[in-house]
N, C-alpha and C positions, 0 to 999 in steps of 0.2 A: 721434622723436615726443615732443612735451608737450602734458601737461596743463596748462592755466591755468585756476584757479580763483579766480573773484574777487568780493569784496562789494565791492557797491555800492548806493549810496543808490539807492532805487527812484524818484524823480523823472528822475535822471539815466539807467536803464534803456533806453528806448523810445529813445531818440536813441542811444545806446550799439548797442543793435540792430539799428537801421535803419542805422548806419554798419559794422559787421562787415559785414549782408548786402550792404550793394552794393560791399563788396570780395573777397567769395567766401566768407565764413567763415562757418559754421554754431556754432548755442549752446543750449545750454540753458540755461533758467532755471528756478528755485527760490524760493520766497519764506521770507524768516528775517526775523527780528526778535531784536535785539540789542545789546547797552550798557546803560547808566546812564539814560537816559532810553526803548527800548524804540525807537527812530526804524524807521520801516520798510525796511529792506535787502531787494535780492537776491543771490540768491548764483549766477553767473554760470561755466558749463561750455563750455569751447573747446579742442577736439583740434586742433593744428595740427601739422606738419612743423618739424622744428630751425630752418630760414631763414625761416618765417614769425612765431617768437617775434616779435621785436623792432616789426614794422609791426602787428601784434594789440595791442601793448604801448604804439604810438604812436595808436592809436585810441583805449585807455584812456584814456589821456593825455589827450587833445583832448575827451573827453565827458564827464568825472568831475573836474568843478572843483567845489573847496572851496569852502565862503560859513560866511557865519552866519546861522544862522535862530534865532529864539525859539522855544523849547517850555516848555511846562508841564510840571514834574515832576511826577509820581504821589503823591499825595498821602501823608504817612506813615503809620501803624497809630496810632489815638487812639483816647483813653480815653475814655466817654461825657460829654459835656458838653463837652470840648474842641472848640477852635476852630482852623482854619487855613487861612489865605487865602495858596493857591499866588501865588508870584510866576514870573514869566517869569524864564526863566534864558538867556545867550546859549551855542548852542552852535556848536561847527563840523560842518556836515553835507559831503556829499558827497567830492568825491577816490573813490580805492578801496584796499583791501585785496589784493593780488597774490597769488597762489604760482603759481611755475613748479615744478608736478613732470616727473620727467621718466616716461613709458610703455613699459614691456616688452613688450605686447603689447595688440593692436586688432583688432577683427572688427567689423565692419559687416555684420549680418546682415538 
């Protein structure tokens, strides 16, 4: 048995889950926020069997494509009277972050 744990950008979520479930696979999700600019992630829980890795792995795949989008960085800590007019910065969103752990033991209670 593993565990796959994985972030992913939360746009790309809801089509991520609706393709797990109608291949049999159940998940949890989590919500995080995280990096340099703060972009919204989930953080994504899938218990599967040693043979099902690889097609769970090929669902990521097919749902968590990279792009660029523009965001506005957080402004910096300034000094009274200071001025600062955020500029857009290009970032690369989505894809995802993977771990395969693997599980010692499972109860479904």
């Amino acid at each position: 048995m593993k565990l796959i744990i994985a972030i992913v950008n939360e746009e790309d979520s809801p089509n991520l889950l609706d393709r797990l479930g109608r291949r049999g696979y159940s998940a949890t999700i989590t919500g995080s926020r995280g990096g340099l600019l703060h972009i919204g992630n989930v953080t994504i829980l899938c218990g599967v069997r040693d043979e099902q890795v690889e097609d769970v792995l090929t669902v990521f795949r097919e749902s968590c494509t990279s792009r660029i989008q523009y965001v506005t960085p957080l402004p910096p800590v300034m000094e009274p009277g200071e001025m600062h007019i955020p500029t857009p910065v290009a970032k690369q969103v989505g894809g995802a972050t993977i771990f395969v752990v693997p599980v010692e033991h499972f109860e479904k209670i």
